[in-house]
C-alpha positions as CSV (number, residue, x, y, z in Angstrom):
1,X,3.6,3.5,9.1
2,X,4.9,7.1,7.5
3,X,2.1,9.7,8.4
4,X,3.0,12.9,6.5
5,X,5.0,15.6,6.3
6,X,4.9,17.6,9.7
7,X,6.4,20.2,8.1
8,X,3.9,20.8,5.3
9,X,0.6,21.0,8.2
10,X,-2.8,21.2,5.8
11,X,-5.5,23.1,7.3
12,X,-8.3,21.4,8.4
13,X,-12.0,22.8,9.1
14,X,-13.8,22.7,12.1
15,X,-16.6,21.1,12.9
16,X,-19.9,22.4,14.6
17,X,-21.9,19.0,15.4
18,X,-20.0,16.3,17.2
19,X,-20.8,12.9,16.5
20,X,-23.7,11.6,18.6
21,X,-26.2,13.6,20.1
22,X,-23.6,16.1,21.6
23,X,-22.3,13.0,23.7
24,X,-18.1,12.7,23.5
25,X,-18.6,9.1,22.1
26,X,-20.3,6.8,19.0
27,X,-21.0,3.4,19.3
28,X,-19.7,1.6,15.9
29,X,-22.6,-0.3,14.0
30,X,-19.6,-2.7,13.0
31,X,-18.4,-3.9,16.5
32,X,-20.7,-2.4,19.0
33,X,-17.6,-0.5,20.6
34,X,-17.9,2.7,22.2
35,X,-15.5,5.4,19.9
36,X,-14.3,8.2,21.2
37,X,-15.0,11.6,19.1
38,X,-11.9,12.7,19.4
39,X,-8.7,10.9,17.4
40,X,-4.7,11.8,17.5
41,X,-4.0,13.4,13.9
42,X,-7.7,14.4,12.6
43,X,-10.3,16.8,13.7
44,X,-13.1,14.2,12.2
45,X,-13.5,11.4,13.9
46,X,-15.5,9.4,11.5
47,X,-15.1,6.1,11.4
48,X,-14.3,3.1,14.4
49,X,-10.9,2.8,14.8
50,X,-10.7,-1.1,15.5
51,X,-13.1,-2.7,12.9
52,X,-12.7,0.8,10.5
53,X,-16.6,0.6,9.3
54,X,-17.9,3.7,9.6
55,X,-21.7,5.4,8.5
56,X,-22.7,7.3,5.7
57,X,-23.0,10.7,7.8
58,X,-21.4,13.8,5.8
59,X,-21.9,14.9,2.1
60,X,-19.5,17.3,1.0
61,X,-17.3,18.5,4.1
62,X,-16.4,16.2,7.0
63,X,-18.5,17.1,9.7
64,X,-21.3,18.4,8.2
65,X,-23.8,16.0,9.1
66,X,-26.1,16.3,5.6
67,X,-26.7,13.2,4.1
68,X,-30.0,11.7,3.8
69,X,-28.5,7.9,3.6
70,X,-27.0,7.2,7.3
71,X,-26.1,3.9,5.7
72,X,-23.4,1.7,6.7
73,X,-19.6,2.4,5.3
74,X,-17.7,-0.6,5.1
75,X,-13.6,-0.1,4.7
76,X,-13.3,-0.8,1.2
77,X,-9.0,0.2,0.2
78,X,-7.0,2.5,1.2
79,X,-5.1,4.8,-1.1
80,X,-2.0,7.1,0.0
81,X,-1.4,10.6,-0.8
82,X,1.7,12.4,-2.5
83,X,2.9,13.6,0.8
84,X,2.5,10.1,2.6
85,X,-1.1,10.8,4.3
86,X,-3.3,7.3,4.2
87,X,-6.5,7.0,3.5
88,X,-9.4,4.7,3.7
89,X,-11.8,4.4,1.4
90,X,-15.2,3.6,2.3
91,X,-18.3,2.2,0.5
92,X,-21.7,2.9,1.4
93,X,-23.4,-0.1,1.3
94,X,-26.8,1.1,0.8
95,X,-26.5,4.0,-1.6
96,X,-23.1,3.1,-3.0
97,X,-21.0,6.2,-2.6
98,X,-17.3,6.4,-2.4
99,X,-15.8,8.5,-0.2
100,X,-11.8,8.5,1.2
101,X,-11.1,10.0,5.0
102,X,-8.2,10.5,6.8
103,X,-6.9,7.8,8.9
104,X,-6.4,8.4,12.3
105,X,-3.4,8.2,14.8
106,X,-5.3,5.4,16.9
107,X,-6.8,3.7,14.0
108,X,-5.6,-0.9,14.1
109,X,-2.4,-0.9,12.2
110,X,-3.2,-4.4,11.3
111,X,-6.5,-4.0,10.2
112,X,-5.5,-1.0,7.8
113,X,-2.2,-3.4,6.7
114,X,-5.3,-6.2,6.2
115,X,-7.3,-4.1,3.8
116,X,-3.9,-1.9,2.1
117,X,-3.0,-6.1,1.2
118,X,-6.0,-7.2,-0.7
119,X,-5.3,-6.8,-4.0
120,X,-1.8,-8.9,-3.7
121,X,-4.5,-11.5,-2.2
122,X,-7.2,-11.3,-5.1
123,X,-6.2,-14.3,-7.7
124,X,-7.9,-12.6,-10.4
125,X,-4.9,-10.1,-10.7
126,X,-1.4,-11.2,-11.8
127,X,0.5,-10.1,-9.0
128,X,3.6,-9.2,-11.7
129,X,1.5,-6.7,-12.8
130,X,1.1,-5.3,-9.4
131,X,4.5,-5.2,-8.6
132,X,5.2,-3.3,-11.8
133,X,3.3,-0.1,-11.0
């Protein structure tokens, strides 16, 4: 699966609060597996990579810990940058916000395949017109 451009390296903030209560692992609310914080290729661990659900944690920047929702993100798509970066998108399934984050070195290759294949699965769109974009 193409990553990005090594060459072209964006900047990416730091965070001040870990995941947790300062612990160096989350347990997913999707799978029940124990995630470590830290992932190959992100600074923001934010979602699990087996099952990809994730919770409704950060508003505005990754890592900053202030929404009010803590709902539960399911994987909804994922989209792909100009430069070849993937992302997931997630959907909060209580509030209903969007939000896209960085996928992660260690994140299921088949699960991400899975969801990145829906839409050629949905029979309520012509698959020609897929293929056309």
């Amino acid at each position: 699966m193409p990553r990005r451009n090594p060459a072209r390296e964006r900047p990416q903030r730091r965070k001040d609060v870990r995941h947790g209560q300062g612990g160096d692992a989350f347990r997913c609310v999707g799978c029940g597996l124990d995630v470590p914080v830290y992932a190959p290729g992100t600074a923001h661990r934010n979602h699990c990579p087996h099952c990809l659900t994730s919770l409704h944690l950060d508003r505005r920047v990754p890592g900053d810990r202030r929404a009010g929702c803590r709902g539960r993100m399911a994987a909804l798509s994922v989209t792909v940058r100009h430069d070849g970066e993937w992302l997931i998108i997630h959907h909060c399934q209580s509030c209903g916000v969007l939000s896209a984050n960085r996928i992660a070195g260690d994140d299921n290759a088949l699960a991400l395949l899975r969801i990145a294949m829906r839409p050629l699965s949905d029979r309520r769109l012509p698959v020609s017109a897929m293929l056309t974009l």
